[in-house]
LOFIKOL-932930 format. One record per residue: x, y, z of N, C-alpha, C in turn; residue number from 0. Coordinates in steps of 0.1 Angstrom, whole numbers. Layout:
LOFIKOL-932930
VONU     nc1     nc2     nc3    cac1    cac2    cac3     cc1     cc2     cc3   num
VONU       X       Y       Z       X       Y       Z       X       Y       Z   NUM
...
This chain:
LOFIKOL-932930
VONU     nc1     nc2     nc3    cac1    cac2    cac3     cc1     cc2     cc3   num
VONU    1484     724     815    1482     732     827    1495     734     834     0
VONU    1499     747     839    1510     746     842    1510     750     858     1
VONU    1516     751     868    1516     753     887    1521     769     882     2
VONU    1520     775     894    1518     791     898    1535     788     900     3
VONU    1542     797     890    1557     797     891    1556     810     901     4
VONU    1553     819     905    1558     832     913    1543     830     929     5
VONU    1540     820     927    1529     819     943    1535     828     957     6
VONU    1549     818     955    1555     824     968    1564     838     969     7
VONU    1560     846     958    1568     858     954    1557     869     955     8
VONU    1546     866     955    1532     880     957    1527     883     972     9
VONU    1534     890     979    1528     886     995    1513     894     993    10
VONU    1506     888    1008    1492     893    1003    1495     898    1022    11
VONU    1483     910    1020    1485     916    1031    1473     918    1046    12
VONU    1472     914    1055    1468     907    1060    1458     917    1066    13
VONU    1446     913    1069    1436     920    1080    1440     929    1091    14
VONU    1451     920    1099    1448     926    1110    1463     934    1111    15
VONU    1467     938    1098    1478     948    1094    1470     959    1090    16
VONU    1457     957    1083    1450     970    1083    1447     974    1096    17
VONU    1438     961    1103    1434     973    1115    1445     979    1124    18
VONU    1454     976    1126    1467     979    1133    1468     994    1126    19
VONU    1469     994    1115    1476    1007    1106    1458    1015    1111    20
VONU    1447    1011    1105    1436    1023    1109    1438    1027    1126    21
VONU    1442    1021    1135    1442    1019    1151    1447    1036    1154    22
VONU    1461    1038    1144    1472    1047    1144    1466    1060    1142    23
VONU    1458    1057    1135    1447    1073    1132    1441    1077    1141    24
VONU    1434    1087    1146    1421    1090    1151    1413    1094    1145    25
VONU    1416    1100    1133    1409    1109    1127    1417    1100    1114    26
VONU    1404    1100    1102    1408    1091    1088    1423    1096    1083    27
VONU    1423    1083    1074    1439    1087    1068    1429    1092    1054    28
VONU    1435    1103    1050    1438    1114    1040    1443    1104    1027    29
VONU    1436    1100    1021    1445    1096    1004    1443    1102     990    30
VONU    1447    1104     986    1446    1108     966    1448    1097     957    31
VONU    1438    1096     949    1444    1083     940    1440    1091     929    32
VONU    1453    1089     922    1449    1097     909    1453    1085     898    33
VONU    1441    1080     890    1441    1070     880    1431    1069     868    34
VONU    1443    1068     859    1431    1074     846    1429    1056     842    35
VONU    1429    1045     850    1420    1034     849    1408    1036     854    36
VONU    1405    1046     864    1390    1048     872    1383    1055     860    37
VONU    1385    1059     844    1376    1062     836    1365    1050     837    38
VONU    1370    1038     837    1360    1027     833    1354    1024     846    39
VONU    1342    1028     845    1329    1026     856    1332    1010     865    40
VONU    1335    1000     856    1337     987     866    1350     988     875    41
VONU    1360     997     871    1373     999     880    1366    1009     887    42
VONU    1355    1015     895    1353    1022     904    1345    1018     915    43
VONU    1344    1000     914    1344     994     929    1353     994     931    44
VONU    1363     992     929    1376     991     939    1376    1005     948    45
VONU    1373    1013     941    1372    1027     946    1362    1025     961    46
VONU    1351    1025     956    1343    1022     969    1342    1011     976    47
VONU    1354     999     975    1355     991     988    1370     995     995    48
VONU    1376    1008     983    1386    1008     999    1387    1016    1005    49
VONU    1374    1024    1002    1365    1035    1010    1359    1028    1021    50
VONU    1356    1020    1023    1348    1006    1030    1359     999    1044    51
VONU    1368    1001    1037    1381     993    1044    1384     996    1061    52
VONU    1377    1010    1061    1378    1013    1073    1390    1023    1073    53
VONU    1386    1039    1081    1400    1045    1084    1408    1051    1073    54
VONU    1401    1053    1063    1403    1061    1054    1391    1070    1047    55
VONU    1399    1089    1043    1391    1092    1040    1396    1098    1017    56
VONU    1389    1092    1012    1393    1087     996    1390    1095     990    57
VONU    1396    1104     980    1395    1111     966    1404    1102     957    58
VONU    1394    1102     947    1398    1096     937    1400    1106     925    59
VONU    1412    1110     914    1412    1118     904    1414    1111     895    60
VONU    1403    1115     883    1402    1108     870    1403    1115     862    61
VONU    1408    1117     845    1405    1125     835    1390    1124     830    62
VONU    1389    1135     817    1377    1129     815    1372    1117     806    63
VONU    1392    1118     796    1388    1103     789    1402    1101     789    64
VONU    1404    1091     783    1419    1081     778    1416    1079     770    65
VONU    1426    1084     756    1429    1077     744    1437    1062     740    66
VONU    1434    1052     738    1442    1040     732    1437    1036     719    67
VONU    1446    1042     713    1447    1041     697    1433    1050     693    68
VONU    1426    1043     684    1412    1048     679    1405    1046     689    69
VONU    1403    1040     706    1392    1042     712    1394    1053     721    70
VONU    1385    1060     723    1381    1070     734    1376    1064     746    71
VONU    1381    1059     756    1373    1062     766    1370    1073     774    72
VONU    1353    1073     776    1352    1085     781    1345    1078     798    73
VONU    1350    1089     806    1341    1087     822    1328    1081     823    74
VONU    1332    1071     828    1318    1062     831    1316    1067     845    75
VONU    1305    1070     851    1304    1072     866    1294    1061     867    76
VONU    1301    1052     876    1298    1041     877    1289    1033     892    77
VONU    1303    1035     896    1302    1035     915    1311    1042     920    78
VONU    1301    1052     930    1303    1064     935    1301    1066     951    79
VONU    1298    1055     955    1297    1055     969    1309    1054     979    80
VONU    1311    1065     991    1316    1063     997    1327    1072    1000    81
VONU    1332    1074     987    1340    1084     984    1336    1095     971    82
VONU    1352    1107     972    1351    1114     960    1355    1112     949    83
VONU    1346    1113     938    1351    1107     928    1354    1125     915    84
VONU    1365    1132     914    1374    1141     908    1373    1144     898    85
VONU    1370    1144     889    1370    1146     870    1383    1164     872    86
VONU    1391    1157     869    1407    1164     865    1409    1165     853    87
VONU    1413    1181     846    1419    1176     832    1430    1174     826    88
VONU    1431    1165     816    1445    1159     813    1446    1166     799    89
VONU    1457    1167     799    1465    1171     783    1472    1159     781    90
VONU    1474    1157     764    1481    1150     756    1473    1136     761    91
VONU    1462    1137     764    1451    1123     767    1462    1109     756    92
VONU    1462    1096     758    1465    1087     746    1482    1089     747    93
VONU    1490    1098     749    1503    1100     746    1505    1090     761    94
VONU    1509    1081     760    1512    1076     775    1522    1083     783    95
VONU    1539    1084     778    1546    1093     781    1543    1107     789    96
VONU    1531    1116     776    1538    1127     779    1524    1134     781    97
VONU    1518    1126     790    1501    1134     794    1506    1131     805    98
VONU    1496    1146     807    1499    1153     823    1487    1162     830    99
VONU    1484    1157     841    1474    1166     848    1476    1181     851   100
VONU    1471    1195     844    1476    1206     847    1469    1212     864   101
VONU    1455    1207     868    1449    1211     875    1452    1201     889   102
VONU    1459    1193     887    1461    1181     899    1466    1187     914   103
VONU    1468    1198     911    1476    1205     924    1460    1210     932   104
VONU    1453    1212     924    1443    1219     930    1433    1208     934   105
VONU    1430    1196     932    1427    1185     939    1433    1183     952   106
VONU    1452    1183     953    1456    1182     966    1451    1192     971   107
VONU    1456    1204     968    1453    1214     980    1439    1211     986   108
VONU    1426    1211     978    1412    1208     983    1411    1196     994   109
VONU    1418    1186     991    1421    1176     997    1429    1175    1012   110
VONU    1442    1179    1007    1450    1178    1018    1451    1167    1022   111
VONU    1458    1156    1017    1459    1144    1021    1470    1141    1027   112
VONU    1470    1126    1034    1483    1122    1045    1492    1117    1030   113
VONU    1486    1101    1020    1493    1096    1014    1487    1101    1002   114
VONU    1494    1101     988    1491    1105     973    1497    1092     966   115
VONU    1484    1084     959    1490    1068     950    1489    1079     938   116
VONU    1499    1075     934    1501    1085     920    1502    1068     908   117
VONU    1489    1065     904    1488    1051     894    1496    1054     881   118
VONU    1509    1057     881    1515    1061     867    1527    1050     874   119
VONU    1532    1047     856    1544    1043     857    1558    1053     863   120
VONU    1566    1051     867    1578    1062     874    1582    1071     863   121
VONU    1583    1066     849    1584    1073     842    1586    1080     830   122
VONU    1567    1082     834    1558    1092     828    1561    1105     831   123
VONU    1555    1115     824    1557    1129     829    1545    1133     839   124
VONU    1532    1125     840    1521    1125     847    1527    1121     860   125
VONU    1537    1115     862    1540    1109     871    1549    1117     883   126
VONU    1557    1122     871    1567    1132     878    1562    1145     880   127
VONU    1552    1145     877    1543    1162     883    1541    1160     892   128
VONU    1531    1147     893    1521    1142     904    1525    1144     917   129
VONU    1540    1132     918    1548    1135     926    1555    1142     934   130
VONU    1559    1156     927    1564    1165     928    1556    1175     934   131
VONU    1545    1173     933    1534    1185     939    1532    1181     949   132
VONU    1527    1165     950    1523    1163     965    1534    1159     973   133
VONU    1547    1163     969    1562    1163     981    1557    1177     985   134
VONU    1554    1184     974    1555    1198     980    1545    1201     993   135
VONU    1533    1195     990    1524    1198    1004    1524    1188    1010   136
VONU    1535    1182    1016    1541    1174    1025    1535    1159    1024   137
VONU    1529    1155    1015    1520    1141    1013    1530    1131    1013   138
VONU    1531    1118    1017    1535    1108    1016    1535    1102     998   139
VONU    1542    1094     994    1538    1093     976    1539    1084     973   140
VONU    1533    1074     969    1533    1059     963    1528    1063     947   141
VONU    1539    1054     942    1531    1054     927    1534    1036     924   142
VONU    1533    1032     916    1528    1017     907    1533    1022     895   143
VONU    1538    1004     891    1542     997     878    1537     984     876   144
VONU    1538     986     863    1532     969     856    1552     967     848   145
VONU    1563     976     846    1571     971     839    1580     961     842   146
VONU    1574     950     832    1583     935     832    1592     938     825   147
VONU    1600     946     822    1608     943     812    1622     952     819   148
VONU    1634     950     819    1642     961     821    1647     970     811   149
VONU    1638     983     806    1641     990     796    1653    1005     802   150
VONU    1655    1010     793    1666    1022     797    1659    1031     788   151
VONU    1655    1043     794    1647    1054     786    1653    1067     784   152
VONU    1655    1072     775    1662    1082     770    1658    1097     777   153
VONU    1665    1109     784    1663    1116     786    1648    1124     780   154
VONU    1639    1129     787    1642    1131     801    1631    1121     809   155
VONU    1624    1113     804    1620    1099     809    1630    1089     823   156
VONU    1645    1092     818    1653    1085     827    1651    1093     840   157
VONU    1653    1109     841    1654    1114     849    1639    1116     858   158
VONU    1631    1111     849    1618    1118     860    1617    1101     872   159
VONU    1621    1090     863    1623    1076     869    1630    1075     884   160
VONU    1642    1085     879    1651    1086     891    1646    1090     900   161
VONU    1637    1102     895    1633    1107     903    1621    1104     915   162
VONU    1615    1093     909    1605    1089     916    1609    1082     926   163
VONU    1621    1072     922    1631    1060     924    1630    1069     939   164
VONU    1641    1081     937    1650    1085     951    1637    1092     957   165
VONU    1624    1097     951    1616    1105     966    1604    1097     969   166
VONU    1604    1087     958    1584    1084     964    1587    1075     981   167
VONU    1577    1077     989    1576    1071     998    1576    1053    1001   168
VONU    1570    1049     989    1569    1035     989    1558    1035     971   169
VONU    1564    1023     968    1557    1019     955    1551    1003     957   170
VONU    1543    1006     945    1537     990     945    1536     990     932   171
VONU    1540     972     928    1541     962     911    1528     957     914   172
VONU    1527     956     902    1514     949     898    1518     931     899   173
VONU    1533     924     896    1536     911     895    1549     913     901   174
VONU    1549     897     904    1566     899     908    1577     903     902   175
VONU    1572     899     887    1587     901     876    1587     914     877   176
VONU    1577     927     884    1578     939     878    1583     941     890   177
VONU    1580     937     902    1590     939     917    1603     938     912   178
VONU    1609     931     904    1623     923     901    1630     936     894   179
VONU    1623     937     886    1624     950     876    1627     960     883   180
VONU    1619     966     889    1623     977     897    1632     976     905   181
VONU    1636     966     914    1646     968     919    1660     969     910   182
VONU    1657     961     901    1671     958     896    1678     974     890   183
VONU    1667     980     887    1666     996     884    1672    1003     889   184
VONU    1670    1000     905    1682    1010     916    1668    1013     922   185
VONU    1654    1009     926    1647    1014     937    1650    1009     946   186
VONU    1652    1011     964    1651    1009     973    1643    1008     982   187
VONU    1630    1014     981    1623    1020     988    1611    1009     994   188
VONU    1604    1011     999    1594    1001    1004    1584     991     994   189
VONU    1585     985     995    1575     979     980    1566     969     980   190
VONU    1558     967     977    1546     953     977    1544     950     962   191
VONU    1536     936     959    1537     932     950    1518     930     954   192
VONU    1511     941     947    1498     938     947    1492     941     934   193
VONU    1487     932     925    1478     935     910    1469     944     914   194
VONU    1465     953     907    1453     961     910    1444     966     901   195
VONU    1448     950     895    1431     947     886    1428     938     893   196
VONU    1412     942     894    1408     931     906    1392     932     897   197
VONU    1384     915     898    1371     914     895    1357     918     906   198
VONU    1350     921     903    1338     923     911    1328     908     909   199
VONU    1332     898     919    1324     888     916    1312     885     916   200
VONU    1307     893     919    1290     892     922    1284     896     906   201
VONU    1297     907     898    1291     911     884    1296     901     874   202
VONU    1307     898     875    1314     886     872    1312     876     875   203
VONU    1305     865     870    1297     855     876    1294     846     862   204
VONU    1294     832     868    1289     821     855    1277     821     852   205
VONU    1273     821     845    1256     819     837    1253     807     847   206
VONU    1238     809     850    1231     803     856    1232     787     856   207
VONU    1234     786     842    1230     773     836    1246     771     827   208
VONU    1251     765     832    1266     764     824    1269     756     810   209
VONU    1254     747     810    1258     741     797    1251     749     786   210
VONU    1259     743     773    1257     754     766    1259     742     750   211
VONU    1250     749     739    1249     741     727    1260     746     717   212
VONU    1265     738     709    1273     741     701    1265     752     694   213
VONU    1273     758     682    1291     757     682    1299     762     691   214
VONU    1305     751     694    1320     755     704    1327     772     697   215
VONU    1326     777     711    1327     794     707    1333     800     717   216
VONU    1346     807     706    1360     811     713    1360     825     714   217
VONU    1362     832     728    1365     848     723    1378     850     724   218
VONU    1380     868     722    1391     879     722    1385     890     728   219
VONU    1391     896     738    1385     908     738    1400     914     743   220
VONU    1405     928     740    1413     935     739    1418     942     726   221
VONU    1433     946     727    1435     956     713    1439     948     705   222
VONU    1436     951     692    1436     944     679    1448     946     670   223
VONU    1463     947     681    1470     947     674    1483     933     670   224
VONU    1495     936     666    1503     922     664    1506     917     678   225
VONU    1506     921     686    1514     916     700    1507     912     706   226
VONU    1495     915     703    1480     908     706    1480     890     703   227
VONU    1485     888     690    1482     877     685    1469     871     681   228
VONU    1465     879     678    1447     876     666    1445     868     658   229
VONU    1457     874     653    1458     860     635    1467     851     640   230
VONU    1470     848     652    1475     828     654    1463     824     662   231
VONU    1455     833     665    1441     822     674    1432     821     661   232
VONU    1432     828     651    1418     832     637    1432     817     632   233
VONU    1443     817     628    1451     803     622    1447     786     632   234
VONU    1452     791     641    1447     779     650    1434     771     646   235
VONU    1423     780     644    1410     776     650    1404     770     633   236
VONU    1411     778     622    1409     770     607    1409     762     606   237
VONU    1423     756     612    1428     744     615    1418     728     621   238
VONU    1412     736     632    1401     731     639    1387     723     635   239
VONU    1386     710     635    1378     703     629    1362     704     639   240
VONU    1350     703     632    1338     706     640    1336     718     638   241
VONU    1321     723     643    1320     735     640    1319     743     653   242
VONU    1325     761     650    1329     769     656    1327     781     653   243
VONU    1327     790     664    1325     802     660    1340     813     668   244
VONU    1342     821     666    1352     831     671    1347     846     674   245
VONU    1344     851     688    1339     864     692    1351     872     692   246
VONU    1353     887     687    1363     894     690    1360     901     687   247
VONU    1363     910     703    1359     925     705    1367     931     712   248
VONU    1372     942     699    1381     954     705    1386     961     693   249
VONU    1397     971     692    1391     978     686    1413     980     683   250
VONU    1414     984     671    1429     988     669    1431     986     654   251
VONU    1449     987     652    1454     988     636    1455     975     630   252
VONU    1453     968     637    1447     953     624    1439     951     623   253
VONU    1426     956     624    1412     955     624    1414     945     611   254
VONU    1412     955     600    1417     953     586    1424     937     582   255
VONU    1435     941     588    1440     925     585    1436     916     590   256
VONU    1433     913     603    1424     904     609    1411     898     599   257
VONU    1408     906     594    1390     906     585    1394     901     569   258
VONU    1407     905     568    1413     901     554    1421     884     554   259
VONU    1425     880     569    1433     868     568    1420     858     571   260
VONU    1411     858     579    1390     855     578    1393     851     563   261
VONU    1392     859     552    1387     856     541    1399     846     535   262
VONU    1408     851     537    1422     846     529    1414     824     536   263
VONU    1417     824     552    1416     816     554    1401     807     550   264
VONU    1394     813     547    1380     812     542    1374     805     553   265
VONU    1373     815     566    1365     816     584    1357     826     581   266
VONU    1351     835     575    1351     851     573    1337     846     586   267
VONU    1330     834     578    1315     836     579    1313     829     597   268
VONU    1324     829     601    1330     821     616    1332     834     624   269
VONU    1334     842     617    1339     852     629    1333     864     629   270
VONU    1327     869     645    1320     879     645    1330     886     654   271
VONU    1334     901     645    1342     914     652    1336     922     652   272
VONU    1336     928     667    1327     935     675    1331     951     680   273
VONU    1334     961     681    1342     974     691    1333     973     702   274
VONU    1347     978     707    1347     979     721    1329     979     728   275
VONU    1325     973     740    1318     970     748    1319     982     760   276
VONU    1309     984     764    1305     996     776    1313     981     788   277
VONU    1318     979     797    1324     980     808    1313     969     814   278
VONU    1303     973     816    1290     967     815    1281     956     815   279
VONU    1287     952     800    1284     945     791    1296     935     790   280
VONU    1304     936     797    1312     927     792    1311     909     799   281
VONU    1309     909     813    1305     899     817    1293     890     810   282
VONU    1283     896     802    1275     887     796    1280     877     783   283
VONU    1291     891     775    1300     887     765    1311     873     773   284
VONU    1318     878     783    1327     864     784    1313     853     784   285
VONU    1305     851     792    1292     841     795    1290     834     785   286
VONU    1289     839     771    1287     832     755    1296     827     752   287
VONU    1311     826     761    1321     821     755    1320     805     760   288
VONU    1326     795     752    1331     783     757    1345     785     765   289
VONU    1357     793     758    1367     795     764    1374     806     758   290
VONU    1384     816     766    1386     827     761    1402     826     763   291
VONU    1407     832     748    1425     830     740    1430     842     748   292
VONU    1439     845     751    1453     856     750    1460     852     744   293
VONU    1464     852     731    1475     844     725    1486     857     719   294
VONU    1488     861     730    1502     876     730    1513     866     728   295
VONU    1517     878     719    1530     874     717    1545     885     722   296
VONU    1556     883     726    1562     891     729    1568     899     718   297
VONU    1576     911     722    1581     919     713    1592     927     720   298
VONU    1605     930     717    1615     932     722    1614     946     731   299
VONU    1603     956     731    1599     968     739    1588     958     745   300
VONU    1580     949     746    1566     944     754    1569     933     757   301
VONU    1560     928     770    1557     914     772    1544     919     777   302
VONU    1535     903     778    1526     903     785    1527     908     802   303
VONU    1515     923     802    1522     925     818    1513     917     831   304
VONU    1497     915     825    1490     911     830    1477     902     826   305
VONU    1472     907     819    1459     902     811    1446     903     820   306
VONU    1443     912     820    1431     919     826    1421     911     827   307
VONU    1418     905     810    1407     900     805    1410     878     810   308
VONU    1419     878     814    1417     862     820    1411     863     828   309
VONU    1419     874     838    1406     871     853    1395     875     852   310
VONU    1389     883     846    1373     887     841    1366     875     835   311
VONU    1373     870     827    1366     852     820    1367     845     832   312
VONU    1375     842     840    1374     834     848    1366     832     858   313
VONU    1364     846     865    1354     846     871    1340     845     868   314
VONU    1338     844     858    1327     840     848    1328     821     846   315
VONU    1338     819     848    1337     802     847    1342     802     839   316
VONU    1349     807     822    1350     805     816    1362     796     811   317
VONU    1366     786     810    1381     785     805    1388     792     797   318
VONU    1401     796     804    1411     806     792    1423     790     792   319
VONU    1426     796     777    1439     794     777    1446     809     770   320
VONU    1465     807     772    1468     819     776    1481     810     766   321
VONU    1490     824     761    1506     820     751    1515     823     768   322
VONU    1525     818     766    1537     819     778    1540     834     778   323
VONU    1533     845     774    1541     857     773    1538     865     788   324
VONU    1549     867     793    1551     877     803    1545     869     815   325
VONU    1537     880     822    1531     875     830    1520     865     831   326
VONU    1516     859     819    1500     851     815    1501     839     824   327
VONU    1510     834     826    1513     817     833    1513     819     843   328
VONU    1516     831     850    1515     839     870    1500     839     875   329
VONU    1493     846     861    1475     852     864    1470     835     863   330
VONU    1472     825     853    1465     817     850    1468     805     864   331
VONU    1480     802     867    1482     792     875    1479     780     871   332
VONU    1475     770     880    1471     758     874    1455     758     867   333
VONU    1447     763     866    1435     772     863    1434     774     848   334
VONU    1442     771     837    1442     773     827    1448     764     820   335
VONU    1453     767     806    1460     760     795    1466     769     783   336
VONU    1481     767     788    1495     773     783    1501     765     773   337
VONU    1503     778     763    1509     772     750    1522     780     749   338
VONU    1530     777     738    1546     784     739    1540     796     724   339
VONU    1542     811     732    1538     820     723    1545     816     709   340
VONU    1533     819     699    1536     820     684    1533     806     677   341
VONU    1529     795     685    1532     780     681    1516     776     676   342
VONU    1509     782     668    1499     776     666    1493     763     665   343
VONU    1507     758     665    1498     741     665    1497     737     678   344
VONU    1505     745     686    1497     742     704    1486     748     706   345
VONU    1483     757     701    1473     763     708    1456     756     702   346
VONU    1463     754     686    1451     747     679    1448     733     690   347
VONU    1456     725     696    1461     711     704    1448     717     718   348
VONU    1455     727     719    1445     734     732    1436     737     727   349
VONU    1426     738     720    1418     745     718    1410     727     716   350
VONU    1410     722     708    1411     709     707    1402     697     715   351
VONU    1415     704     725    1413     693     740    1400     697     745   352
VONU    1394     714     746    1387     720     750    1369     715     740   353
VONU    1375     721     731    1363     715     727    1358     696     721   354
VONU    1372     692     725    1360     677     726    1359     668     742   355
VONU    1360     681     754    1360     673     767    1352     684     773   356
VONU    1343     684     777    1330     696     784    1335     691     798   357
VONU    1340     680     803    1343     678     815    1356     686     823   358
VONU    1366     685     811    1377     695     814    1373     715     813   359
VONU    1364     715     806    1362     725     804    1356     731     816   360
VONU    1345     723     817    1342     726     834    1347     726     846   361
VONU    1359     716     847    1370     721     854    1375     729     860   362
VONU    1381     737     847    1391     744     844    1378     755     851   363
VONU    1369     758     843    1360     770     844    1362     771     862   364
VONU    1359     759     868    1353     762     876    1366     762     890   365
VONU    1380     760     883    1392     761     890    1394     776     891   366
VONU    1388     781     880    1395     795     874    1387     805     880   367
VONU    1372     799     890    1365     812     894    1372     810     907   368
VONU    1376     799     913    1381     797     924    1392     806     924   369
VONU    1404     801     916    1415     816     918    1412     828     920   370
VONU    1404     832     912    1398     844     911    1394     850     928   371
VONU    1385     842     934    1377     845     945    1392     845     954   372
VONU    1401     837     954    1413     837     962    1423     847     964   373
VONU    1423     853     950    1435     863     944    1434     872     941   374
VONU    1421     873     931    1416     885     918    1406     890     923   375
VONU    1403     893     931    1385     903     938    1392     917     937   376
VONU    1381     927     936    1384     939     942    1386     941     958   377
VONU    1376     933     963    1378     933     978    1389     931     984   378
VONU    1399     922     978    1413     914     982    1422     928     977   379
VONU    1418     930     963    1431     943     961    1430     953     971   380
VONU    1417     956     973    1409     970     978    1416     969     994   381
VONU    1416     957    1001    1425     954    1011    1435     954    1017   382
VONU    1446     947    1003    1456     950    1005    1459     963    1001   383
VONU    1458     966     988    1463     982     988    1458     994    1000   384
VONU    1448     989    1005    1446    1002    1019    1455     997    1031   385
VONU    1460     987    1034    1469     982    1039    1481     987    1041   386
VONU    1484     988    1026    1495    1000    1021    1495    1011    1025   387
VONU    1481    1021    1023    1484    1031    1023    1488    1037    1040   388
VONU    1482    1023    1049    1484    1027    1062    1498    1023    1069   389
VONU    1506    1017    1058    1520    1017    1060    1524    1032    1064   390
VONU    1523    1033    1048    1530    1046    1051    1527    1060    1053   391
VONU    1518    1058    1057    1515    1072    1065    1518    1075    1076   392
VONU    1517    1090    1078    1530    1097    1086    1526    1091    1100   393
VONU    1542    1086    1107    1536    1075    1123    1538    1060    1117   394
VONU    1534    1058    1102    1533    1042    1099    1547    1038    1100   395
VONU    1545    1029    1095    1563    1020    1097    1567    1023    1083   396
VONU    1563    1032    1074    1573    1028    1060    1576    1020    1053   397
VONU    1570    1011    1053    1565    1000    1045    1571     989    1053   398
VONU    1583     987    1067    1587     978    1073    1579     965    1068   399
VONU    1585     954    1072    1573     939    1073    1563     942    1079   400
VONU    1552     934    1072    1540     937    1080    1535     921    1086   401
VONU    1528     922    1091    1524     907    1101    1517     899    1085   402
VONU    1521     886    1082    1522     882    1072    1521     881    1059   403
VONU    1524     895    1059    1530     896    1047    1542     905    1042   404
VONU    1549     915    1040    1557     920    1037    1566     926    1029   405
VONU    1572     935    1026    1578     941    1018    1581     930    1007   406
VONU    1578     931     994    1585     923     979    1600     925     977   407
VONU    1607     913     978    1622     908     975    1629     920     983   408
């Protein structure tokens, strides 16, 4: 188990900074969120609790699907209360770079909003339209990053960066190392450090009854590729004396080899691979788990930026253990069990401990819904980020400090 290395580096943004910032209105603040994460139906609470927040009036623009690798996500309409929910169309869906909303202008205009969160990295080409349109009808502009990494991007990617860098009104990271990042980049501008993956804990919830009969049973859920680390948790768990089972569901370019090193290792009959789950369904899937792996590994363009799927287990009770990559040791805190990416014989060691101590396991489960309820809710993101948006709206302070919390580094 390791302590929360970046605790004192994520400021969280306080109640009565929202109502201060709603006070300033009379009439709602105006926002656009344009995010092709609101395809997936469970990312559209967030939507309608920070419709809820008080003092704002919310459009939300979505495409109609996102490509990642062979999966399609298509629009789940999910939760829809409170606000509007957009269906915008996107070109070059899946190309992360170089998809771009052609009709997104015609949402603002309809809209007319005070602030525009443009959910793209700085630089995307989705990003730098986004931007660019809503300077033009005088909107205020926040856009978001998950990048831990300091990369240098080849024309014309560098330039749309700059560009966000020198006009957006204020930005928000998803972690501190991506705060760090950006600055080091040359942004200036106003900034917070808010995740904006957040759980719905009421759907996200431990099984009624927590104990559970062997076989001790480990999931995966995400992309099924090398950086993932699949075949050091399917190595680990061969290794693994007692009986076991291995859930993994998701969908990518090792399918194949994953299914091939099963046999090679002779697990085949251990392991059940699953595609992708409706959004839905996923809370009942962590529930079957004893404890759920991230075992990412880094790669000289990636690190771990977040891991979506810890806090989703967690809030389910589940124990995760997580590899040291990127951000995994920030999300997990003391709440989990940390191995040094690529080292199978620690993780087999962790896996181990887990299944011959139900007392630690319950622990851990039940440390890890606590973080969650502390850190990881929608309600807490949905919060702070409307917090934000009443920074900076026109009259706000521009992201100044806010009463206990404040601008990131």
């Amino acid at each position: 188990m390791q302590s929360d290395p970046q605790q004192k580096c994520a400021p969280a943004l306080s109640g009565g900074a929202r109502q201060r910032g709603a006070r300033r209105h009379a009439s709602p603040l105006r926002v656009v969120l344009l995010s092709k994460a609101m395809v997936v139906g469970a990312y559209q609470r967030k939507a309608e609790l920070l419709a809820r927040t008080g003092g704002l009036e919310l459009t939300v623009a979505v495409p109609p699907l996102w490509r990642d690798g062979a999966l399609v996500q298509r629009l789940e309409r999910v939760h829809q209360s409170g606000y509007r929910l957009v269906e915008t169309p996107i070109l070059c869906p899946g190309h992360f770079h170089l998809h771009a909303y052609p009709r997104f202008g015609r949402v603002l205009t309809e809209a007319a909003p005070h602030v525009v969160h443009v959910d793209e990295e700085p630089y995307n080409l989705a990003a730098f339209l986004a931007l660019a349109q809503a300077r033009r009808r005088g909107a205020r502009t926040l856009f978001f990053t998950w990048q831990n990494l300091r990369r240098r991007y080849p024309p014309p990617f560098c330039w749309f960066e700059r560009y966000a860098h020198r006009t957006a009104a204020g930005a928000i990271a998803g972690s501190d190392t991506a705060a760090r990042v950006l600055r080091a980049k040359g942004y200036r501008g106003p900034l917070w450090t808010v995740p904006q993956f957040g759980v719905d804990p009421d759907a996200y919830r431990p099984a009624p009854d927590a104990a559970r009969d062997p076989p001790f049973t480990v999931g995966y859920a995400g992309r099924l590729v090398t950086a993932k680390g699949v075949d050091l948790l399917l190595c680990a768990l061969a290794g693994l004396s007692g009986d076991w089972r291995l859930r993994v569901v998701g969908r990518g370019a090792d399918a194949e080899a994953i299914l091939a090193l099963a046999r090679r290792l002779d697990v085949a009959r251990r392991l059940d691979l699953s595609d992708w789950m409706a959004s839905a369904a996923m809370p009942a899937f962590y529930r079957s788990l004893d404890a759920l792996v991230l075992p990412s590994r880094s790669t000289p363009r990636w690190v771990e930026q977040f891991g979506r799927v810890l806090i989703e287990a967690m809030a389910c009770g589940v124990p995760c253990v997580g590899s040291d990559s990127g951000e995994i040791p920030w999300v997990l805190g003391d709440a989990g069990l940390l191995f040094p990416e690529g080292d199978v014989g620690a993780l087999r060691h962790c896996l181990a401990r887990l299944a011959g101590d139900g007392a630690l396991r319950a622990r851990l489960g039940a440390a890890g819904r606590e973080r969650v309820l502390a850190r990881y809710t929608m309600a807490r993101v949905a919060s702070d980020t409307a917090a934000v948006y009443h920074a900076l709206a026109p009259g706000g302070n521009d992201g100044a400090r806010l009463p206990g919390a404040g601008t990131a580094i």
